[in-house]
C-alpha positions as a LaTeX table, in Angstrom:
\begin{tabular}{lrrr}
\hline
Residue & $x$ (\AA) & $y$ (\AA) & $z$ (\AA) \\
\hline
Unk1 & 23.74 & $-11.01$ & 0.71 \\
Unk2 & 21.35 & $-13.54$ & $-0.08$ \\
Unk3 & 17.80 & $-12.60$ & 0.92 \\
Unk4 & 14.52 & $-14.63$ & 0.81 \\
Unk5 & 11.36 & $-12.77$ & 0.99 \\
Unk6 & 8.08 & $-13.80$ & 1.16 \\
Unk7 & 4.78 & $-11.36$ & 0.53 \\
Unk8 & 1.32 & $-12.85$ & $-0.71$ \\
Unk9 & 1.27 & $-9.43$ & $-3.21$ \\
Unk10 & 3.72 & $-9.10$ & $-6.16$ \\
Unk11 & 3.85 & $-7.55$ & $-9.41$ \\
Unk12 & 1.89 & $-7.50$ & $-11.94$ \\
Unk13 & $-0.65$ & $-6.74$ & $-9.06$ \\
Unk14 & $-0.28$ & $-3.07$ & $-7.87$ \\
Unk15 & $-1.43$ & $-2.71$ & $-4.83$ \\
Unk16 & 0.86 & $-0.76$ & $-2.03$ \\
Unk17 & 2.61 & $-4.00$ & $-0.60$ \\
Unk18 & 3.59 & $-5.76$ & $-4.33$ \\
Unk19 & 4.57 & $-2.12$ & $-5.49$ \\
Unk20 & 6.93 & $-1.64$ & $-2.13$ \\
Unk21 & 8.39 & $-5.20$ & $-2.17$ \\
Unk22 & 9.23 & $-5.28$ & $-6.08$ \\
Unk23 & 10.91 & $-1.90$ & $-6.19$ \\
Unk24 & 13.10 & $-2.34$ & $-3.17$ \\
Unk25 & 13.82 & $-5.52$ & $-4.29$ \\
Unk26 & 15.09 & $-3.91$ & $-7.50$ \\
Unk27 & 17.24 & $-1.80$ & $-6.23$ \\
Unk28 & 18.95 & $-4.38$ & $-3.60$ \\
Unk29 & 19.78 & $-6.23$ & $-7.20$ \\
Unk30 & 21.51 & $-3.36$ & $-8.66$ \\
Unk31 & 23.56 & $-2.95$ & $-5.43$ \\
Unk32 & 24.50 & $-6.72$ & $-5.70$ \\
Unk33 & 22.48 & $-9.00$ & $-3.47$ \\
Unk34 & 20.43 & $-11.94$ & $-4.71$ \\
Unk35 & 16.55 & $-11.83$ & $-4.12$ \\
Unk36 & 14.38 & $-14.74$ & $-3.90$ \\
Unk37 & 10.43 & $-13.80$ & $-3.76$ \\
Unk38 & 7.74 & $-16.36$ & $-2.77$ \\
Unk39 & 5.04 & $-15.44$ & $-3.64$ \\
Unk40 & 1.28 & $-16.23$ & $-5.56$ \\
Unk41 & $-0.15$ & $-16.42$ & $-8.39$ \\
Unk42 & $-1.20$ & $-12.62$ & $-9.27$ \\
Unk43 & $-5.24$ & $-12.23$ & $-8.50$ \\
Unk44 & $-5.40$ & $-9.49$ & $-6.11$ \\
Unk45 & $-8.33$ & $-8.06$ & $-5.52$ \\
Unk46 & $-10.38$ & $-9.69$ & $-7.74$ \\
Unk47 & $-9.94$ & $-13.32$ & $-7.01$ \\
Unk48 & $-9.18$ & $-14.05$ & $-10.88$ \\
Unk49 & $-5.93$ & $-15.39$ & $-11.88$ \\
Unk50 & $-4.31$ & $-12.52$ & $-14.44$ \\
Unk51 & $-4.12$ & $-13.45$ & $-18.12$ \\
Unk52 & $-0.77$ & $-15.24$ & $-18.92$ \\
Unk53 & $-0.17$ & $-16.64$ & $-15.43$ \\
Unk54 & $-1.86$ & $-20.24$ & $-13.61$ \\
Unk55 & $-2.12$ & $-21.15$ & $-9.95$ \\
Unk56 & 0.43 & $-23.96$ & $-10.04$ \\
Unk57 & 1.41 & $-25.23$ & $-7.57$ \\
Unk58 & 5.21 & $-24.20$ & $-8.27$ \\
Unk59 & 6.92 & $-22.00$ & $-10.96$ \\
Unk60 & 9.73 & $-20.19$ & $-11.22$ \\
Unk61 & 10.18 & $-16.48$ & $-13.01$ \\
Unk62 & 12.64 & $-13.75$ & $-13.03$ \\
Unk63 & 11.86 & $-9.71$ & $-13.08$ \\
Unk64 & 14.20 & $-7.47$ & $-13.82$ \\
Unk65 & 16.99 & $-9.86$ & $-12.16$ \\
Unk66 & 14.90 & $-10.57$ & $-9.09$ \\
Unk67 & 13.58 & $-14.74$ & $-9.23$ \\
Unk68 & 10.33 & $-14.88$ & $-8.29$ \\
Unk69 & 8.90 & $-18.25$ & $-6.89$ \\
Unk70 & 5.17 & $-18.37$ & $-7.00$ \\
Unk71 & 3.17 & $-21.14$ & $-5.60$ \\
Unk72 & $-0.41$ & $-22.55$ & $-5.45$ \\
Unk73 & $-2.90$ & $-20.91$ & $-2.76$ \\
Unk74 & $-6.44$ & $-21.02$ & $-2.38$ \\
Unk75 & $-7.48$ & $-17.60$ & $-4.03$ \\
Unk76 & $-10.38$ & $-15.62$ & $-3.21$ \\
Unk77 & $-11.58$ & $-12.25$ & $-3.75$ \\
Unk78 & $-10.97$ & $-9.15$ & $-1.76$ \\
Unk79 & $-14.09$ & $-9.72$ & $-0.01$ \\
Unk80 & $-15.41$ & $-11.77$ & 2.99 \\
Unk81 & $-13.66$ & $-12.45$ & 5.72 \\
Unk82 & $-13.73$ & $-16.58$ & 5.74 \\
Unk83 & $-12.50$ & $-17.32$ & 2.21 \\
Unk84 & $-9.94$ & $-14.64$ & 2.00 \\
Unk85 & $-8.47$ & $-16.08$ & 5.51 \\
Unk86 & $-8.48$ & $-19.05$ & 3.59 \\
Unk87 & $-6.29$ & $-18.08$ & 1.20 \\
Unk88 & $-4.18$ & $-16.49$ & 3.47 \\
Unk89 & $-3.83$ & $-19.63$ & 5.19 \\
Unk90 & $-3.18$ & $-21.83$ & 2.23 \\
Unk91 & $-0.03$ & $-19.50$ & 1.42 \\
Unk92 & 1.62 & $-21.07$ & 4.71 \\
Unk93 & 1.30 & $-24.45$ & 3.23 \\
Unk94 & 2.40 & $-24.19$ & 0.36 \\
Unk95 & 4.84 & $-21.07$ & 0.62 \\
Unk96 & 6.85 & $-22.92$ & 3.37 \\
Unk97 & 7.57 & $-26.32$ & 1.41 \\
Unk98 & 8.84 & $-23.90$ & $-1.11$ \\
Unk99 & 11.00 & $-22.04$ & 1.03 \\
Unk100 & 12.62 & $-24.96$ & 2.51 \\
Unk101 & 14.31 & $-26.16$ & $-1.30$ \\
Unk102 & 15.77 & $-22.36$ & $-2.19$ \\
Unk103 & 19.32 & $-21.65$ & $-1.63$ \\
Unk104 & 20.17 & $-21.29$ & 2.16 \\
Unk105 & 20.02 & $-17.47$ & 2.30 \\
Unk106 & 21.49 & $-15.02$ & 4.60 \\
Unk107 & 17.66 & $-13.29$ & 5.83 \\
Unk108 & 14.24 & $-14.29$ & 5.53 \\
Unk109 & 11.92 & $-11.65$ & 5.34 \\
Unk110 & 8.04 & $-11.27$ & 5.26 \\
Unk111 & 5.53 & $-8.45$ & 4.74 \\
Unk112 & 2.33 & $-7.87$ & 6.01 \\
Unk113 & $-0.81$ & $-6.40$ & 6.05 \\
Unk114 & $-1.42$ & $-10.30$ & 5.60 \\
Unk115 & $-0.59$ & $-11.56$ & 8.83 \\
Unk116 & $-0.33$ & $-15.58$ & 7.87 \\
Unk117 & 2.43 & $-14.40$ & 5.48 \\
Unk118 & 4.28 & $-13.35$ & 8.66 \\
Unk119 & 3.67 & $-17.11$ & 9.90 \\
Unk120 & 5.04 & $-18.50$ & 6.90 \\
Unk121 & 7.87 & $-16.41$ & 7.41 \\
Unk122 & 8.85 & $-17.26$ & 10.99 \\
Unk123 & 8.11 & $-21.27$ & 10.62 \\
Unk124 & 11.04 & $-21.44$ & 7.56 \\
Unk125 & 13.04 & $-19.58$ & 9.00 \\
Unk126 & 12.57 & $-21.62$ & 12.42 \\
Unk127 & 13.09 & $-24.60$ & 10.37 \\
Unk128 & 15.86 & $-23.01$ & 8.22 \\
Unk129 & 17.91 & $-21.36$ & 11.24 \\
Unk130 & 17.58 & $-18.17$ & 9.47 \\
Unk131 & 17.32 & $-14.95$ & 11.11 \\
Unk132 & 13.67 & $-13.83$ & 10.71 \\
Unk133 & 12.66 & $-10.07$ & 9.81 \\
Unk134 & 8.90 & $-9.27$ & 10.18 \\
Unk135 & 7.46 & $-6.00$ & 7.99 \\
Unk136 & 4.49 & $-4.61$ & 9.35 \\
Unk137 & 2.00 & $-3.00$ & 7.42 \\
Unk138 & $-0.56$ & $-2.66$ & 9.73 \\
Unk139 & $-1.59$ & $-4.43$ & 13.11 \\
Unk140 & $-4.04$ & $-7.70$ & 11.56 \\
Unk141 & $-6.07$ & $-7.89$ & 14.56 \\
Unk142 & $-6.87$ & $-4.27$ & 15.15 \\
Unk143 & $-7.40$ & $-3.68$ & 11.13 \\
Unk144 & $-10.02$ & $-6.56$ & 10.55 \\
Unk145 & $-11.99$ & $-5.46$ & 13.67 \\
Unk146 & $-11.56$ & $-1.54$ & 12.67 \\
Unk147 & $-13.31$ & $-2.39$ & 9.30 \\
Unk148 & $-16.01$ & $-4.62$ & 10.85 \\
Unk149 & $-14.72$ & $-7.65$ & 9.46 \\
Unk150 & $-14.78$ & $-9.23$ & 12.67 \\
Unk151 & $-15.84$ & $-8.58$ & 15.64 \\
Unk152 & $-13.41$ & $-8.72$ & 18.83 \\
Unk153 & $-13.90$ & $-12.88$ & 19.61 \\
Unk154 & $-11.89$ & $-15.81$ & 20.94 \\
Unk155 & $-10.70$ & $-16.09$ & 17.48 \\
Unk156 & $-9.51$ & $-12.24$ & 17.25 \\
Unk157 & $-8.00$ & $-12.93$ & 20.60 \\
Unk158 & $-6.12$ & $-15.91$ & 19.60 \\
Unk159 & $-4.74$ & $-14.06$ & 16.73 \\
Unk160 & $-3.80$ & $-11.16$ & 18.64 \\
Unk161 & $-1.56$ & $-13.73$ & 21.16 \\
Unk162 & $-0.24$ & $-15.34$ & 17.56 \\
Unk163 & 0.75 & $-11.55$ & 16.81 \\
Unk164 & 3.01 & $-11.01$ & 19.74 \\
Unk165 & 4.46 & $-14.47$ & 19.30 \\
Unk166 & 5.83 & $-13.69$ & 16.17 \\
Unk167 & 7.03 & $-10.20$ & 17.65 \\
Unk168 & 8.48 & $-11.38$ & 20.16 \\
Unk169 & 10.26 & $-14.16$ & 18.14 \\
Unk170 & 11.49 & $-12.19$ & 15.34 \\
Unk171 & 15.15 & $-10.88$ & 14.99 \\
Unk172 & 14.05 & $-7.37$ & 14.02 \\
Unk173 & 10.51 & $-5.88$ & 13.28 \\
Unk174 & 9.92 & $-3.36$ & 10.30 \\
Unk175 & 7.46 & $-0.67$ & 10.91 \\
Unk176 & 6.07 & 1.24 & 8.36 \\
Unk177 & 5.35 & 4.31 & 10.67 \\
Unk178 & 6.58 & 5.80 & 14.23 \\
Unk179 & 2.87 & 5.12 & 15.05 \\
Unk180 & 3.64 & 1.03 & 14.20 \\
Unk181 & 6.18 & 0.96 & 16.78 \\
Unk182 & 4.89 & 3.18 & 19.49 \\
Unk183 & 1.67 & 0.13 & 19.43 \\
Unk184 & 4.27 & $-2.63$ & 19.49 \\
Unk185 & 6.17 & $-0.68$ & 22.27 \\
Unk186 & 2.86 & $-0.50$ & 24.36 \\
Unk187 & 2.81 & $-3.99$ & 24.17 \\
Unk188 & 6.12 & $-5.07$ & 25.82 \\
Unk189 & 8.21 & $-5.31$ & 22.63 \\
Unk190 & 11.66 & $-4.75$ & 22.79 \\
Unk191 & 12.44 & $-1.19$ & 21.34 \\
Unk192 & 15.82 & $-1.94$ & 20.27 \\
Unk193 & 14.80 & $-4.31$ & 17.55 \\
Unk194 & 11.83 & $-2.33$ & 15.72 \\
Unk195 & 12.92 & 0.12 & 13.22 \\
Unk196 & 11.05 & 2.60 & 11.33 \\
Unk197 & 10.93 & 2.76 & 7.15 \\
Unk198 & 7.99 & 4.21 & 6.20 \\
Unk199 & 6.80 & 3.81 & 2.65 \\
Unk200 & 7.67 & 5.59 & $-0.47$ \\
Unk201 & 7.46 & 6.20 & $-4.36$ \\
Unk202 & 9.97 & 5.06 & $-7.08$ \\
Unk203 & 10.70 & 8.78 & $-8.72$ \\
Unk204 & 12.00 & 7.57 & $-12.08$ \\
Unk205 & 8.29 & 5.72 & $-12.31$ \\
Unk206 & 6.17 & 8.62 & $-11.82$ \\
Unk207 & 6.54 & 12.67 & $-12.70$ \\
Unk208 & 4.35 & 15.57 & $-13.61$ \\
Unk209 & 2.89 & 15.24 & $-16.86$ \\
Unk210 & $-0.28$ & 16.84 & $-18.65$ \\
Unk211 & $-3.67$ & 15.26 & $-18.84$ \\
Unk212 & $-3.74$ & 12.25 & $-21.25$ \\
Unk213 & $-6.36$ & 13.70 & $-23.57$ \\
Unk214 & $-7.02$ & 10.30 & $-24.83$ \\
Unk215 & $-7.80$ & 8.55 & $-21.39$ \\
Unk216 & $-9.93$ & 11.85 & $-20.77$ \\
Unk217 & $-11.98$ & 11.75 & $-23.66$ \\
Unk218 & $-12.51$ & 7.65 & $-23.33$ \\
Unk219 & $-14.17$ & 7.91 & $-19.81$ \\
Unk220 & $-15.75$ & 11.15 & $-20.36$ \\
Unk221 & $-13.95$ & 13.43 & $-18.31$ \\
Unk222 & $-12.60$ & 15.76 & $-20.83$ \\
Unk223 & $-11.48$ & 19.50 & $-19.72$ \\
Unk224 & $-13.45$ & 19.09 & $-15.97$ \\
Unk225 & $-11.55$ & 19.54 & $-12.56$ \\
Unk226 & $-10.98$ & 16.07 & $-11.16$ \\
Unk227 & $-10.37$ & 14.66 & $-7.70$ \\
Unk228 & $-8.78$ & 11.17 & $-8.78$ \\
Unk229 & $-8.96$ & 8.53 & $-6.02$ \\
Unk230 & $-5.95$ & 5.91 & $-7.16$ \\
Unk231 & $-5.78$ & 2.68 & $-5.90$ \\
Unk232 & $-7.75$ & $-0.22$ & $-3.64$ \\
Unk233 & $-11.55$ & 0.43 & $-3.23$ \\
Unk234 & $-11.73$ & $-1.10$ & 0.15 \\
Unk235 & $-13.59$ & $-1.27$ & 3.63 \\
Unk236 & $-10.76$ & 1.22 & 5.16 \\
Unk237 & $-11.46$ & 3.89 & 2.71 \\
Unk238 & $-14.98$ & 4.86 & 3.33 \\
Unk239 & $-15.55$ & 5.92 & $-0.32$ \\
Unk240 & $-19.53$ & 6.06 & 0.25 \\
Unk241 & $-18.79$ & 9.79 & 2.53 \\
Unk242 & $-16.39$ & 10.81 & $-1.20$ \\
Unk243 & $-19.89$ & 9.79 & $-3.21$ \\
Unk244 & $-22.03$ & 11.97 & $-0.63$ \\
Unk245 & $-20.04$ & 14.83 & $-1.02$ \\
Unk246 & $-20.25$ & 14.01 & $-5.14$ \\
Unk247 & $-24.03$ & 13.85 & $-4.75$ \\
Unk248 & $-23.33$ & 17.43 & $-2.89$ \\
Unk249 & $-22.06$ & 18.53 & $-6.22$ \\
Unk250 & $-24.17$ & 16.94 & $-8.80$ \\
Unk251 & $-25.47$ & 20.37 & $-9.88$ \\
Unk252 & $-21.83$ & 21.60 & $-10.50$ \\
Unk253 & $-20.85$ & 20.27 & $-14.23$ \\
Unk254 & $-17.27$ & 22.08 & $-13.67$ \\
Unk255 & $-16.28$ & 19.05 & $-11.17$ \\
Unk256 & $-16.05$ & 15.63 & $-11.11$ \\
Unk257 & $-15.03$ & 12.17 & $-8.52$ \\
Unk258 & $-12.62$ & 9.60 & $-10.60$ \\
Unk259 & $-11.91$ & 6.31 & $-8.90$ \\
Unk260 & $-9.71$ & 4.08 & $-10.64$ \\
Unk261 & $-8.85$ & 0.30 & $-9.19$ \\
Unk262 & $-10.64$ & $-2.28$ & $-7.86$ \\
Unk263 & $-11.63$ & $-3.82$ & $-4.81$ \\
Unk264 & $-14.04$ & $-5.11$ & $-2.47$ \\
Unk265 & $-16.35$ & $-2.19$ & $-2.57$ \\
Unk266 & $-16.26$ & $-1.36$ & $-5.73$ \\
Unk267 & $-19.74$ & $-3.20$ & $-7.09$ \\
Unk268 & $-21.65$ & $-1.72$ & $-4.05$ \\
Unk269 & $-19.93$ & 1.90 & $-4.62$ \\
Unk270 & $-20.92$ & 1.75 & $-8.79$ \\
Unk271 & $-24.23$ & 0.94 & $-7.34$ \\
Unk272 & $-24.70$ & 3.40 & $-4.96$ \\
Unk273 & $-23.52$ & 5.64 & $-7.81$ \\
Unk274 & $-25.63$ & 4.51 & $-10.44$ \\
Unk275 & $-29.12$ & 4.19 & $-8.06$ \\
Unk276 & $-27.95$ & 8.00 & $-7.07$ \\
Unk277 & $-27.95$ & 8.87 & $-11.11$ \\
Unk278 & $-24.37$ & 10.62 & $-10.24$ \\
Unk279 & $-23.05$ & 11.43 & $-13.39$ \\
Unk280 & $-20.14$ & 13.60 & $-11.72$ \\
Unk281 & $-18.63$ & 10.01 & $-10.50$ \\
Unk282 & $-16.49$ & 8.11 & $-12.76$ \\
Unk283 & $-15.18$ & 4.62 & $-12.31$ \\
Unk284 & $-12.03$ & 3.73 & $-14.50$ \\
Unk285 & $-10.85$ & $-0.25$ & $-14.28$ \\
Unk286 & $-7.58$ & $-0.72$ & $-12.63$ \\
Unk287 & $-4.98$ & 0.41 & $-14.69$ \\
Unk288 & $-1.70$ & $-2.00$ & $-15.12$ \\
Unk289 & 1.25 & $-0.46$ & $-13.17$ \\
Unk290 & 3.14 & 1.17 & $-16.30$ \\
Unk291 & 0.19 & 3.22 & $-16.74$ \\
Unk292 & $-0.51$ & 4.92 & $-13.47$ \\
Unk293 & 1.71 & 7.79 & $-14.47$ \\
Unk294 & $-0.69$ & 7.93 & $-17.25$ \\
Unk295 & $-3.79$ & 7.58 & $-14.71$ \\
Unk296 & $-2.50$ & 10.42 & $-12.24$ \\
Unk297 & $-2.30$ & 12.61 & $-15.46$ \\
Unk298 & $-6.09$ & 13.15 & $-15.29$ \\
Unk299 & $-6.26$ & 14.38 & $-11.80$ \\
Unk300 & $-5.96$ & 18.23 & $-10.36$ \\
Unk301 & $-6.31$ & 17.29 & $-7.39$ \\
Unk302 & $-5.13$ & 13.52 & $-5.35$ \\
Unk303 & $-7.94$ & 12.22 & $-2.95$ \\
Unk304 & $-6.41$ & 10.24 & $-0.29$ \\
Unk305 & $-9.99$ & 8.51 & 1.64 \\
Unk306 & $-9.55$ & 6.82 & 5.24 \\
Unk307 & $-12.33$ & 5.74 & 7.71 \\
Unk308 & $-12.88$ & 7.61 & 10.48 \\
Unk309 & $-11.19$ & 5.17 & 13.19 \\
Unk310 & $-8.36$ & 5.39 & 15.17 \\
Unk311 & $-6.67$ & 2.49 & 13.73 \\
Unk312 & $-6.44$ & 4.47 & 10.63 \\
Unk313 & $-4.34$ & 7.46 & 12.30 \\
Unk314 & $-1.50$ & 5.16 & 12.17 \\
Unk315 & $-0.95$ & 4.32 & 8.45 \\
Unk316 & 0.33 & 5.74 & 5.49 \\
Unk317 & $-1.31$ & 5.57 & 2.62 \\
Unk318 & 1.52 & 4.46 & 0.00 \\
Unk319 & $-0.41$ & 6.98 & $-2.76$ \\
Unk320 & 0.29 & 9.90 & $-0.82$ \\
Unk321 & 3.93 & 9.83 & $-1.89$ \\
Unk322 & 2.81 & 8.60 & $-5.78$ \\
Unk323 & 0.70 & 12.09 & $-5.89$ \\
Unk324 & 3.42 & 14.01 & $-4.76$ \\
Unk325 & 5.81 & 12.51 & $-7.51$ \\
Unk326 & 3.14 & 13.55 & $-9.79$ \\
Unk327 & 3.29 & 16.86 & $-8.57$ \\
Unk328 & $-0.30$ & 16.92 & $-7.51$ \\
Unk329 & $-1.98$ & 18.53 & $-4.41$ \\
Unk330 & $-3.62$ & 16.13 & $-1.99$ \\
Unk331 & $-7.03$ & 16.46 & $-0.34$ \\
Unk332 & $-6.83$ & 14.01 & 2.60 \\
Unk333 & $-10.22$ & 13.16 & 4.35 \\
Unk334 & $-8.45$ & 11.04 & 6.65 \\
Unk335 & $-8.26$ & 11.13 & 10.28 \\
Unk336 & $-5.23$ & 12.97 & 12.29 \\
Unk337 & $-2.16$ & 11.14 & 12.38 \\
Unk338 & 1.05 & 9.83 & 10.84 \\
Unk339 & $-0.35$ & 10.46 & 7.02 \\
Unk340 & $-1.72$ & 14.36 & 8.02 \\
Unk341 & 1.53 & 14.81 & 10.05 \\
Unk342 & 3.78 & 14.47 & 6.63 \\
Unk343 & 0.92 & 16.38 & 4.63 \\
Unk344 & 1.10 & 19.09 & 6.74 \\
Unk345 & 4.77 & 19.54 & 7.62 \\
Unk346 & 5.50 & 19.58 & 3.74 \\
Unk347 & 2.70 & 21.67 & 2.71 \\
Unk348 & 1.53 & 19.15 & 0.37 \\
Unk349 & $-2.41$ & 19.39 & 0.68 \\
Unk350 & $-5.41$ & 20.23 & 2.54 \\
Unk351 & $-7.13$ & 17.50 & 5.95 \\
Unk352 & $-10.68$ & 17.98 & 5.94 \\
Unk353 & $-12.25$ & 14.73 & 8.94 \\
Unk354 & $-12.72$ & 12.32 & 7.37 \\
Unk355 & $-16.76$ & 11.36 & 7.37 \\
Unk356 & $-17.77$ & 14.44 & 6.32 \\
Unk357 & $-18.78$ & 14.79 & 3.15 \\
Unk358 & $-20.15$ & 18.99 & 3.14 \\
Unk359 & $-16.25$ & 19.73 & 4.56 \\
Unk360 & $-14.80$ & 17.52 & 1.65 \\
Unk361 & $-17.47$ & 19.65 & $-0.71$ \\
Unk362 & $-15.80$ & 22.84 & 0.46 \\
Unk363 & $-12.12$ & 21.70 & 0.19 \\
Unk364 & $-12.52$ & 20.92 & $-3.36$ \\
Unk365 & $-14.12$ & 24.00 & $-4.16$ \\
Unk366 & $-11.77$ & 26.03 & $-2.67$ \\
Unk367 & $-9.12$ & 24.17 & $-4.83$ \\
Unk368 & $-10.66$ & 24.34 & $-7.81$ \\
Unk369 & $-11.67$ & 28.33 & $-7.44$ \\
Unk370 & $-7.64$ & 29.31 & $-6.22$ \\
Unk371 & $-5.53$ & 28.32 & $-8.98$ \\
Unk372 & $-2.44$ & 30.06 & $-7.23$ \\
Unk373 & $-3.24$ & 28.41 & $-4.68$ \\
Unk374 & $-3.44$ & 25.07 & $-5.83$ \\
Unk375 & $-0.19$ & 25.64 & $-7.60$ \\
Unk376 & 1.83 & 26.44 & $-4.64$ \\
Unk377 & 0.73 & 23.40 & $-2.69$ \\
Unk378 & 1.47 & 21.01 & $-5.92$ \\
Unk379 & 5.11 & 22.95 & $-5.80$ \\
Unk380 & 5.52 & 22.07 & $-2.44$ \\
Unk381 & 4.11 & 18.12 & $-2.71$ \\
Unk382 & 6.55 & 17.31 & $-5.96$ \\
Unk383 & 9.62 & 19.11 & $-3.57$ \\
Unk384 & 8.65 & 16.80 & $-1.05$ \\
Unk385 & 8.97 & 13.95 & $-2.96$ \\
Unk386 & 12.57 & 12.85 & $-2.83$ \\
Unk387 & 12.36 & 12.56 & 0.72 \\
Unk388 & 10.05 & 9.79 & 0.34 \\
Unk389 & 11.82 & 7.81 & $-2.66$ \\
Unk390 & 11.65 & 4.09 & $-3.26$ \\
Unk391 & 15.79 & 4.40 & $-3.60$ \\
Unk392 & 15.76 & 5.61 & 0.26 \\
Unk393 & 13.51 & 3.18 & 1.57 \\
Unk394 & 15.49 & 0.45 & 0.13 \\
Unk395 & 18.78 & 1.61 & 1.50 \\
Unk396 & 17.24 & 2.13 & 5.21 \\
Unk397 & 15.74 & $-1.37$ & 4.65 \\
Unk398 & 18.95 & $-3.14$ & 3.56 \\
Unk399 & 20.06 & $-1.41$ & 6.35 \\
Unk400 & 18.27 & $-3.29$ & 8.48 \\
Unk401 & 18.52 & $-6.83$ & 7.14 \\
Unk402 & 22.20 & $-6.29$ & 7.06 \\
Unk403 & 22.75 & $-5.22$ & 10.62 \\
Unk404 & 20.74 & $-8.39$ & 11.53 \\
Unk405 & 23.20 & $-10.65$ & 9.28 \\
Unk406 & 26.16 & $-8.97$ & 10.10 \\
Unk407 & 25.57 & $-7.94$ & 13.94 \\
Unk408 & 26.04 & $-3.69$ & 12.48 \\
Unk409 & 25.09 & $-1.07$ & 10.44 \\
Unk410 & 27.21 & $-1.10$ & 6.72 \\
Unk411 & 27.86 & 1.80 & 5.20 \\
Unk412 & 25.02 & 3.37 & 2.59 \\
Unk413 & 24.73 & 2.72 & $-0.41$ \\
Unk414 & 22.89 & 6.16 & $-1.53$ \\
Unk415 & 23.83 & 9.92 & $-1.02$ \\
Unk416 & 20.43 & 10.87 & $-1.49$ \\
Unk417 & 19.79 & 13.71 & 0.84 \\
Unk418 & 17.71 & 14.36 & 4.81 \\
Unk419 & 14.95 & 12.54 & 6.63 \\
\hline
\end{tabular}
């Protein structure tokens, strides 16, 4: 099968949606098929262009057997609302024109959280008379308005009607979580067309390992107990409430709050950090994706952050299956929903509410004074991991695409083992 898939976030960048897209995508090559990714110039979520690449306005790569396409956008930081719509926008005009001169494939396929990609998506394959497959990572509309991005306007309404159009007009909708669908249910979608692959974590990429003792001793954490945040230092994550409840335990030497990535809050968090004199916070620069094994190595425990809203009971945070490959307990300030429902039914960490910093205080104390414990839950989080692989994910999603294409299901490709 020949698919074309389209997602404004692609290796080398690491966020959640480049990581999911490029892994799948590499298994779906070993099986056979032939994957086409448009995509960007890598610059997420700082804005700059990564050494070694240009924002041209077409060139061609391949990685690991997939050929990646990447095309000229107007690129912007992870921060403000009007520039970075921008540069979503400028990926439909230039992504499309792009699209149109690949190989006729069989599927064309786009992931959100950016919705324009979506848009991109559904014009070629209008234009192409391709089957269309929307991903969705979260709900745009709701998300930007959750984080105070926007506010609910004309413009948010417009949006939201642009939303259901491409819904509606899609040949199958991926959700990411049971949540995802139940929304898109509520809203008059057809049920028979959405189907549910929630996200996961390449296993032969990530395992326990002991501390990297030279990472360690470069930022200064040495033999301390860590809660390591991984990942995007965003509006969602609320990471101010995880620096209250490190300004709770500024007295305690024993302990101490490692962030490591980037993103739009990050300056205003090292601030808050620094004007706070909180030298039980550490901030490590985002780490290229080969060494996030190495990153997880430092932490005891695996802080997953979310902001109290109810948006934010319907996503799952990608890292929560990374920290369970690692073997690591998680400590999930997060509000209840689809992420605390798979914590809790594998016994994989401890939900304190999220906003609440003297509650998140308490949960790390009580994992850093029970060793047992704390080694039970890790036992259980690493077991739980191969239900979540990458390897799965990819199969259920081929799964989809192909019953699009071919009108049914085709056998699996994988053995691997229950829901």
């Amino acid at each position: 099968m020949d698919i074309l898939f389209l997602t404004e976030n692609f290796p080398p960048e690491g966020n959640a949606a480049a990581s999911r897209v490029f892994e799948r995508a590499c298994y779906w090559v070993r099986w056979g098929h032939n994957i086409t990714i448009i995509t960007t110039a890598p610059n997420f979520p700082s804005g700059k262009v990564y050494p070694g690449y240009k924002n041209r306005w077409y060139h061609a790569e391949t990685m690991d057997g997939v050929r990646v396409i990447r095309v000229k956008t107007f690129i912007a930081a992870n921060a403000g609302f009007f520039r970075r719509t921008l540069d979503f926008l400028s990926f439909v005009f230039t992504a499309v024109p792009a699209g149109l001169f690949q190989k006729r494939p069989n599927v064309i396929v786009a992931t959100s959280p950016q919705f324009f990609t979506a848009i991109a998506g559904w014009l070629l394959a209008a234009l192409r008379r391709i089957p269309f497959v929307i991903e969705i990572g979260d709900l745009f509309s709701a998300s930007v308005v959750a984080v105070g991005a926007m506010k609910t306007s004309p413009l948010i309404i417009f949006i939201e009607k642009l939303e259901l159009f491409i819904y509606r007009n899609s040949a199958a909708i991926v959700a990411l979580t049971e949540a995802f669908k139940n929304d898109l249910v509520s809203l008059d979608i057809d049920p028979t067309k959405i189907w549910v692959v929630i996200n996961g974590v390449d296993l032969p990429r990530y395992s326990p390992r002991p501390r990297n003792v030279d990472m360690a001793k470069a930022f200064g954490i040495d033999d301390r107990f860590v809660v390591g945040y991984m990942g995007t230092l965003g509006m969602a994550h609320d990471l101010e409430k995880a620096l209250d409840a490190a300004e709770l335990m500024r007295d305690d030497d024993s302990v101490c709050f490692v962030f490591v990535g980037d993103g739009a809050a990050k300056a205003k968090l090292i601030e808050k950090a620094e004007s706070r004199n909180l030298n039980n916070v550490i901030f490590i620069p985002m780490q290229p994706k080969e060494r996030m094994p190495e990153a997880w190595s430092l932490c005891d425990v695996a802080l997953v952050h979310l902001k109290n809203e109810p948006i934010f009971a319907t996503v799952i945070p990608s890292k929560i299956f990374e920290a369970m490959a690692m073997g690591l307990p998680l400590l999930a300030a997060i509000p209840k929903g689809e992420a605390s429902k798979i914590i809790e039914r594998e016994n994989a960490g401890v939900i304190v509410p999220p906003g609440d910093p003297p509650a998140l205080v308490e949960a790390v104390r009580r994992f850093r004074d029970d060793r047992q414990a704390r080694q039970t839950i890790a036992k259980c989080s690493l077991a739980a991991a191969p239900r979540y692989s990458r390897e799965r994910q990819a199969e259920k999603m081929l799964n989809v695409l192909e019953a699009v294409v071919y009108g049914k299901r085709r056998p699996a490709v994988t053995s691997e083992g229950g829901e």
